[in-house]
C-alpha positions in Angstrom: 79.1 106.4 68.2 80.6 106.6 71.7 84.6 107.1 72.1 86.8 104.6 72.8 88.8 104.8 76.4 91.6 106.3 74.3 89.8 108.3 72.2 88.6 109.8 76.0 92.3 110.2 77.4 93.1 111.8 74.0 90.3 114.4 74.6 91.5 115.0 78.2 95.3 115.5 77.8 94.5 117.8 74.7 91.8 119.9 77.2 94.5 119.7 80.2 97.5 120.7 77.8 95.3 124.0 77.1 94.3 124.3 80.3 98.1 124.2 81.6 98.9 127.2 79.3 96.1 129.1 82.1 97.8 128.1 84.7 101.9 128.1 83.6 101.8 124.1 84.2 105.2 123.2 82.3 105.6 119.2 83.6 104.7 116.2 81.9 101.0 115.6 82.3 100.5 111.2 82.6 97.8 109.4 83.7 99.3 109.1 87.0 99.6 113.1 87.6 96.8 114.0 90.4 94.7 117.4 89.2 95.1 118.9 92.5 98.5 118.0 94.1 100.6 117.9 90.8 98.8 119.9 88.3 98.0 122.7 90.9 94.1 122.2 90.2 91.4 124.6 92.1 87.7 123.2 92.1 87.1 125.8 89.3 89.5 124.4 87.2 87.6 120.5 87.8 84.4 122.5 86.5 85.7 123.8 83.9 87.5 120.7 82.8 84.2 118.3 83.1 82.0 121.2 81.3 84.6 121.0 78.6 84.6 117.5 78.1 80.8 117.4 78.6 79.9 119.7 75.3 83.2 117.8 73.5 80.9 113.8 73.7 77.6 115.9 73.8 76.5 114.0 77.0 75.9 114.8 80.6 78.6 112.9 83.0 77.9 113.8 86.8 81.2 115.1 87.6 79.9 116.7 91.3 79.5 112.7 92.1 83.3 112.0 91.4 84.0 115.4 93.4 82.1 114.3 96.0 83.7 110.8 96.2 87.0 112.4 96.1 85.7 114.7 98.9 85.6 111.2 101.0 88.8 109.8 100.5 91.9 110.3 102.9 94.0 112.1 100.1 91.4 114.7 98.5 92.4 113.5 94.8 92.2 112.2 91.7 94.0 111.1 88.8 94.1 112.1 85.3 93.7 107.9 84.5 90.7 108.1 86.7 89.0 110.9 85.3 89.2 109.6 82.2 87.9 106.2 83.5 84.8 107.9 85.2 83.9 110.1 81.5 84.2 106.5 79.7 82.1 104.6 82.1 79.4 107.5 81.9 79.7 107.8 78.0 78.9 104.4 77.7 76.4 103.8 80.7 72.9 104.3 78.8 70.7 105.3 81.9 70.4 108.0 83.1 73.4 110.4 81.9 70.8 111.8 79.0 73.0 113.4 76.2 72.9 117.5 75.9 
């Protein structure tokens, strides 16, 4: 059964709440927080995040093409909302993002 959008964001804060424990993060973490700017995010941290939320929904989502769009834009970021967006869209796309 795949996740609802909410069921996604759910997943995420809960992995980003741990994940701020790592890195002493003690704001409010919304939708609207960018990973790098205002969670103080490294590239490692974006793999770690996607390969967590890869073997939570059992399916591959190509996270290095959202880093790579990111790469393009004029402010190198992205936002916890969009994240989220980009795992739902892939959860529920039945090409080619194969599950695990």
């Amino acid at each position: 059964m795949t996740p609802t959008r909410q069921a996604v964001m759910n997943t995420l804060m809960e992995l980003l709440a741990q994940l701020a424990g790592d890195w002493d993060y003690e704001g409010a973490i919304t939708a609207d927080a960018l990973l790098f700017r205002d969670l103080g995010f490294q590239s490692l941290d974006a793999v770690v995040l996607g390969n967590s939320l890869q073997e939570q929904f059992g399916h591959i989502i190509p996270y290095a093409d959202l880093l790579s769009n990111i790469g393009q834009r004029e402010l190198n970021d992205v936002t916890v909302g969009e994240w989220a967006d980009f795992t739902y869209q892939h959860l529920n796309d039945r090409s080619p993002g194969a599950p695990l």
